[in-house]
C-alpha positions as CSV (number, residue, x, y, z in Angstrom):
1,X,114.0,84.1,88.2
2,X,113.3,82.4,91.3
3,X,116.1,80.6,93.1
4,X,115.3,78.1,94.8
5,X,118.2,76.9,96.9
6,X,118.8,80.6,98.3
7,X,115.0,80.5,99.3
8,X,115.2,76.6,100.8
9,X,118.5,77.6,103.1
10,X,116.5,80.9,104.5
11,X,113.6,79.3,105.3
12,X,116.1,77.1,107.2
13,X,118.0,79.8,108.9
14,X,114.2,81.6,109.4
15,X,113.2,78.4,111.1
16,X,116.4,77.7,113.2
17,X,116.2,81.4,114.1
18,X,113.1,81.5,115.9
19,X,114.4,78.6,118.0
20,X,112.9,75.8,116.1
21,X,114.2,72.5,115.0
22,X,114.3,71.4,110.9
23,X,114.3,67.6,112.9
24,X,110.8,68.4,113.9
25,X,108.4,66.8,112.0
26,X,106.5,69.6,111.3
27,X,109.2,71.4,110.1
28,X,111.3,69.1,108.3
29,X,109.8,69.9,105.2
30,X,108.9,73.5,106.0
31,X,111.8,75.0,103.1
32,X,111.2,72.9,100.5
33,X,107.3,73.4,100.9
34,X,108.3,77.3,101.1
35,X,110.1,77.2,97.8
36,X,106.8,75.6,96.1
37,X,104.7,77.9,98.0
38,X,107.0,81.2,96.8
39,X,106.6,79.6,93.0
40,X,103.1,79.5,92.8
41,X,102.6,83.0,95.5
42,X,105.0,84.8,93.2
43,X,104.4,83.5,89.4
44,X,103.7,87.6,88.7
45,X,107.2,88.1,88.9
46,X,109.1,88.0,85.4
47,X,105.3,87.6,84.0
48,X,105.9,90.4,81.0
49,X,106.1,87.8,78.3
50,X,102.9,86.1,79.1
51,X,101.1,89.4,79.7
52,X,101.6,90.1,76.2
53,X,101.0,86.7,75.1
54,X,97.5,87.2,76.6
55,X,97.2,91.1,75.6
56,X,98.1,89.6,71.8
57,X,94.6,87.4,71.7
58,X,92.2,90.8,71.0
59,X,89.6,90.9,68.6
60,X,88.5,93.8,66.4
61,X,85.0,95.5,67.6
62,X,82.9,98.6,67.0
63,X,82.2,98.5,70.6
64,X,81.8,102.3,72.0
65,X,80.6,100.8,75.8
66,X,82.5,100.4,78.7
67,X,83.9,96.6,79.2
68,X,83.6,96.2,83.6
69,X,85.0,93.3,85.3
70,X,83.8,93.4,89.0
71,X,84.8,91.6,92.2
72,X,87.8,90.1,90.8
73,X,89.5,88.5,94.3
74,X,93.4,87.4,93.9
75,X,96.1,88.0,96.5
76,X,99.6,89.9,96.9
77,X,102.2,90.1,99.0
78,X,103.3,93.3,100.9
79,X,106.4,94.4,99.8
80,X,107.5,96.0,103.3
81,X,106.9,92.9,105.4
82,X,106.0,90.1,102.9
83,X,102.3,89.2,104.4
84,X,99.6,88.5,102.9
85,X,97.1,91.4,101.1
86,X,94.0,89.9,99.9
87,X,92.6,92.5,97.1
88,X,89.0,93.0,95.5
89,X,89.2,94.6,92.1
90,X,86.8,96.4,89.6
91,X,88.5,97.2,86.4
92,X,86.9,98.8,83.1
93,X,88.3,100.2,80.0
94,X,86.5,101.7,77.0
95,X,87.7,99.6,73.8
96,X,89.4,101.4,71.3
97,X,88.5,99.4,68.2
98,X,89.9,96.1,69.8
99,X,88.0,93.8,72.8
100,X,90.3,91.4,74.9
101,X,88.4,88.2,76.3
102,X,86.8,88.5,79.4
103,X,88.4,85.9,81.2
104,X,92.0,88.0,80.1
105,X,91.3,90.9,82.1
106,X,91.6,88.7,85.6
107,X,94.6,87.0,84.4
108,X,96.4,89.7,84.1
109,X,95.1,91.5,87.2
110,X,96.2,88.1,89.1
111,X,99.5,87.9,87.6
112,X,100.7,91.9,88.2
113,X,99.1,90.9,91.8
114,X,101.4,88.0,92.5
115,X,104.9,90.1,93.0
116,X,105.4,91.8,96.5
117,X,103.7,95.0,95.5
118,X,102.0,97.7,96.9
119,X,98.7,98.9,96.3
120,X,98.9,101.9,95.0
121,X,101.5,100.4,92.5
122,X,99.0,97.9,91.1
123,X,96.6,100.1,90.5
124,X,98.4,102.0,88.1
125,X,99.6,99.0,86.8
126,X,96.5,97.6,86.2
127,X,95.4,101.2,84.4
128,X,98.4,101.2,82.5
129,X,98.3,98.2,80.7
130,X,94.6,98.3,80.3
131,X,95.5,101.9,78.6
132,X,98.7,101.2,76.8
133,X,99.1,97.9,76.0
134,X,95.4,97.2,73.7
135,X,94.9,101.0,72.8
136,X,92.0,101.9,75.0
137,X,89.7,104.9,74.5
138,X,90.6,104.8,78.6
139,X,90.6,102.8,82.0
140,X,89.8,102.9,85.4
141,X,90.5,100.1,88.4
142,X,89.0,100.5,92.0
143,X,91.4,98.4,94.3
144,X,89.9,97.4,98.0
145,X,92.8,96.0,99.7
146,X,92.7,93.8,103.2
147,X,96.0,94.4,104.5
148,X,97.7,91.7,107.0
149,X,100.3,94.0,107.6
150,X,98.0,96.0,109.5
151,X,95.5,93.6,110.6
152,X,97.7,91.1,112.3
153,X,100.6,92.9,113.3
154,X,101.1,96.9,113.6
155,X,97.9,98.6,114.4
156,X,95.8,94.9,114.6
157,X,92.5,96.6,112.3
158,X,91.9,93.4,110.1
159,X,89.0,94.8,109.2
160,X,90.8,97.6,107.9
161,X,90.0,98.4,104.0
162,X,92.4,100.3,101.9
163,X,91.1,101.6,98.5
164,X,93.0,102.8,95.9
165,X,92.2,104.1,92.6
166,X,93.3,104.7,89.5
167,X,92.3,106.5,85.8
168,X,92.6,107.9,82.2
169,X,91.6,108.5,78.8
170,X,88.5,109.5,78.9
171,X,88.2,108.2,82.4
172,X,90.1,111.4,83.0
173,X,89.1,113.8,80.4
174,X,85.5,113.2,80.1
175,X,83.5,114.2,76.8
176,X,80.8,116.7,77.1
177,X,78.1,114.6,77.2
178,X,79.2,111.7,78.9
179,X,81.3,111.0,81.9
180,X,82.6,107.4,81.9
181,X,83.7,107.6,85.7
182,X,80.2,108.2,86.9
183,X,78.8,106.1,84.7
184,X,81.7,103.6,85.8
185,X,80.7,104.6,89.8
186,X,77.0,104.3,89.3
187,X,77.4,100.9,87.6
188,X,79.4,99.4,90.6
189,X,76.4,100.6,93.1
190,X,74.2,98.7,91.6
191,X,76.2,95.8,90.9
């Protein structure tokens, strides 16, 4: 749970730290604006219960394909110096008797994306719960990752791409005559 006070009074100190006056009007309402800000940036924090609630609307199917979700754009924060990470996500998973909505898959991708997280964690997150959670036959997410961290600050390469991937099921143990990652690979080229 969020608190809100401890965050108001840091931004304070953070403000009156750097020299600055909370009597300024521009910053007079910088803590309180902060504390909204943190709220909405971090609503993936303590989001378990409505994961579920979402992963709890499925729907039966005889579908043997692979369900793909491309170019889904949310934003993180980096857990080592709490700037911004803007992500571009593919995800897929091969249904395993029950289909989640379409529009479920980026809900929960944004919500495990708004904690301070790193990359390589939400990736197997995303797999994870994709896997787990509705039963899968398997899944596989492709995370490209702009980093502020490094782009503004650091080594200053905004332009800088970090990709991180993650699989299994059948992702990872492919049948004999199909291999859903290629398929999955192939798919994204010419998407």
């Amino acid at each position: 749970m969020i608190n809100e006070s401890k965050i108001e009074k840091a931004w304070e100190d953070i403000i009156q730290g750097l020299g600055l006056s909370l009597s300024d009007e521009n910053f007079h309402e910088t803590p309180k604006r902060m504390v909204k800000e943190y709220k909405e940036i971090f609503k993936g924090l303590d989001s378990e219960k409505e994961i579920d609630l979402i992963l709890n609307k499925s729907f039966p199917s005889d579908y043997k394909g692979m369900v793909i979700i491309q170019n889904i754009e949310c934003f993180s924060m980096c857990p080592h110096h709490f700037l911004p990470v803007s992500y571009k996500i593919d995800a897929a998973y091969i249904p395993g008797g029950r289909m989640l909505g379409l529009s479920k898959i980026p809900r929960i991708i944004e919500l495990l994306a708004q904690r301070p997280v790193l990359q390589e964690t939400l990736t197997e997150d995303i797999v994870k719960i994709l896997t787990d959670k509705i039963n899968s036959r398997g899944a596989i997410a492709v995370i490209r990752g702009k980093h502020l961290c490094m782009g503004m600050r650091g080594i200053k390469k905004p332009s800088a791409e970090t990709v991180t991937s993650s699989i299994s099921g059948i992702f990872l143990n492919p049948e004999e005559n199909h291999n859903p990652k290629l398929e999955f690979l192939e798919l994204l080229k010419r998407g």
